[in-house]
C-alpha positions in Angstrom: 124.5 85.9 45.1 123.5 89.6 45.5 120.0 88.6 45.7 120.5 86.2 48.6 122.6 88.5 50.2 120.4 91.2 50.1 117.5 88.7 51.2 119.3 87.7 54.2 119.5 91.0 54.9 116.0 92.1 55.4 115.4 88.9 57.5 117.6 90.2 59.8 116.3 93.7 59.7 113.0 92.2 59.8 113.7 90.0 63.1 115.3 92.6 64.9 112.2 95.1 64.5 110.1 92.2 65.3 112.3 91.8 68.8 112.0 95.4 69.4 108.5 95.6 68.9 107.7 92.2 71.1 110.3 94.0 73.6 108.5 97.1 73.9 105.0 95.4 74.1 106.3 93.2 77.0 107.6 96.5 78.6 104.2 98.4 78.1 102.1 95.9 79.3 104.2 94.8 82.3 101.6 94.6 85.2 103.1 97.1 87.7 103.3 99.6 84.6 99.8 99.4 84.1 98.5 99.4 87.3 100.5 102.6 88.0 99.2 104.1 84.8 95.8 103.3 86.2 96.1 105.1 89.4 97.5 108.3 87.9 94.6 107.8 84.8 91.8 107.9 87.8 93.8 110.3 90.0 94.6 112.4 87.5 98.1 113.2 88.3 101.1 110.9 89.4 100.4 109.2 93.0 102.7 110.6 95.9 103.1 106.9 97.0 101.9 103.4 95.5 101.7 100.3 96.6 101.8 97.6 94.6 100.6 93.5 95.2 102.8 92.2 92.2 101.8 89.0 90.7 97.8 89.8 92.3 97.4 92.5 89.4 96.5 95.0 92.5 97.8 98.4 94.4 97.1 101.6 95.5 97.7 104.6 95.7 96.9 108.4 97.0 98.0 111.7 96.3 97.3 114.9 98.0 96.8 117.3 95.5 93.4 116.4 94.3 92.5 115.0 97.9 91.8 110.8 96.8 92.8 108.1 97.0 92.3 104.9 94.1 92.5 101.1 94.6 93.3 99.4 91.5 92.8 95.3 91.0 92.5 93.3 87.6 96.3 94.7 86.5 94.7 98.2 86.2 91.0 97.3 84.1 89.1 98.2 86.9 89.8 101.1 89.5 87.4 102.7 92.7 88.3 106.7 93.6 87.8 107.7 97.3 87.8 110.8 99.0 91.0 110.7 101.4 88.4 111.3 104.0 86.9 108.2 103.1 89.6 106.4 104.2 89.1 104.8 107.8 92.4 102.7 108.5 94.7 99.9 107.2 96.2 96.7 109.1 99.5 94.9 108.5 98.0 91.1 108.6 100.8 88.1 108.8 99.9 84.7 109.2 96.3 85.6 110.0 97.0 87.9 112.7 97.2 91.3 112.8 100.6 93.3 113.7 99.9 96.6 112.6 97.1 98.6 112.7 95.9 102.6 112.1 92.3 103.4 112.3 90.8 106.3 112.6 89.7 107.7 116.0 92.1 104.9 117.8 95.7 104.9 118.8 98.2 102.9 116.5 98.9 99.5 117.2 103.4 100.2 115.8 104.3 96.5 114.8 106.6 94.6 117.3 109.8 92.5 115.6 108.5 90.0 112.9 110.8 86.5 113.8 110.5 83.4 112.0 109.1 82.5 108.1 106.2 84.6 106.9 103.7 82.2 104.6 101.4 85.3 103.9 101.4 88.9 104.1 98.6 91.2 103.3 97.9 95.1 103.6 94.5 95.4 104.4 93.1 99.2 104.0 89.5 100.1 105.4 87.2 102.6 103.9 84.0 104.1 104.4 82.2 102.7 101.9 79.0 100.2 102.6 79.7 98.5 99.5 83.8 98.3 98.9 84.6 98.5 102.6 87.8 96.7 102.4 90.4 96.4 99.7 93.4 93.6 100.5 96.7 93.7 98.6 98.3 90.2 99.4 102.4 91.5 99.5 103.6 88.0 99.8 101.9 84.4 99.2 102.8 80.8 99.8 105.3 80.0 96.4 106.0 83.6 96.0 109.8 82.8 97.1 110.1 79.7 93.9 111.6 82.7 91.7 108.3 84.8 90.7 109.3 87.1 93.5 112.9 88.6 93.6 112.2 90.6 97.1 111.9 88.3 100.5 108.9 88.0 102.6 110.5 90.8 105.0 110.8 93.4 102.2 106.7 92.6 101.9 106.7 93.2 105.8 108.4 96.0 105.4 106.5 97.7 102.8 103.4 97.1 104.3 104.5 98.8 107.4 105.6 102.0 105.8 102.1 102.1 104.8 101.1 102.0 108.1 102.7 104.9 109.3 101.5 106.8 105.5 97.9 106.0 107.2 98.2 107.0 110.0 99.9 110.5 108.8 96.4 110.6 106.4 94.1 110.1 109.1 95.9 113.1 110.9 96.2 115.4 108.2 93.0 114.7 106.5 90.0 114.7 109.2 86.5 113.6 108.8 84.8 116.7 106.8 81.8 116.5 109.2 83.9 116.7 112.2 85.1 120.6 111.2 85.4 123.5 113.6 82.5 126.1 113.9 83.8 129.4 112.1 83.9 132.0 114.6 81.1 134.6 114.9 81.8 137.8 113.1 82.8 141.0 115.0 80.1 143.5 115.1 80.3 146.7 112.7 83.0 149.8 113.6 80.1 152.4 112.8 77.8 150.2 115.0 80.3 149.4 117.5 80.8 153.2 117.9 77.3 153.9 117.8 76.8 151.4 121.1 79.9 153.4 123.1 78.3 157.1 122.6 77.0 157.9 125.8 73.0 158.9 126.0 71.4 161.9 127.7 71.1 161.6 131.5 67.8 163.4 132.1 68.8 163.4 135.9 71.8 165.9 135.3 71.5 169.0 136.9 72.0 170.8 133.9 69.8 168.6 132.1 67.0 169.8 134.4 67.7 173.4 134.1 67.3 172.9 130.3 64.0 171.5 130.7 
């Protein structure tokens, strides 16, 4: 009886670490946890804001303090790094049109009052880069709403708007780096500057004549 006990016993023990460990693997590996620990792996620091296309296995994010930005797709296996510099714009795109928009060099297009159902809704950033111009992050699909996505499709709207206005504060803060201001000439010497000011011998003085 002892023996059965104590048998019983370890099957529990041995289920519950087994539920803990499955529990903490599901936890680990949850995709918006590894996407983030993507962007602050490439970044090399925690991001000062993410975004973050949940059930796509894509997001973004940019942080100031090393000057770059990273867009991460594949639930965080595969990641680009751009200079903030490099980035050109971003557009808030609903039902195939566009809303929102900040680019670079252009005035921003705010985003008028969204009415009605929203089928698809996608934050579209633009960078400088002949091969990876473009990186989408689809917020909200068709089916999304079944139960897969707790947050509405105006939460998605929402988001992608904030991200708006973050690109267009980037664009202002962070210019092109050939576009920089011409450093000043430098101010001539105080030795040669005094030198310049001493007056020189006027050889048509009076007394300058009697010397002679």
């Amino acid at each position: 009886m002892n023996d059965l006990a104590r048998l019983l016993l370890w099957i529990a023990l041995a289920g519950t670490v087994v539920t803990l460990l499955g529990s903490a693997a599901i936890w680990f590996m949850d995709e918006e946890r590894r996407i983030r620990r993507s962007l602050k792996r490439v970044l090399r620091t925690t991001p000062e804001a993410t975004v973050i296309a949940r059930g796509r296995g894509r997001g973004a994010g940019f942080c100031f303090s090393t000057g770059s930005m990273a867009v991460s797709w594949d639930g965080g296996a595969w990641c680009l790094v751009y200079k903030i510099d490099e980035l050109v714009g971003a557009e808030l795109i609903v039902d195939g049109q566009v809303l929102a928009r900040a680019f670079r060099g252009e005035p921003r297009k705010a985003m008028d009052q969204v009415v009605g159902a929203m089928e698809k809704v996608t934050l579209r950033l633009v960078f400088d880069d002949p091969r990876f111009a473009d990186f989408d992050l689809d917020l909200w699909l068709p089916g999304d709403d079944s139960g897969r996505r707790p947050a509405p499709s105006t939460e998605a709207v929402g988001e992608a708007a904030r991200w708006i206005t973050r690109v267009e504060a980037i664009l202002r803060r962070a210019p092109r780096a050939g576009a920089r201001v011409a450093p000043p000439a430098p101010s001539p010497a105080p030795a040669a500057a005094a030198a310049d000011e001493q007056p020189g011998l006027d050889l048509e003085q009076p007394g300058a004549a009697n010397a002679a």
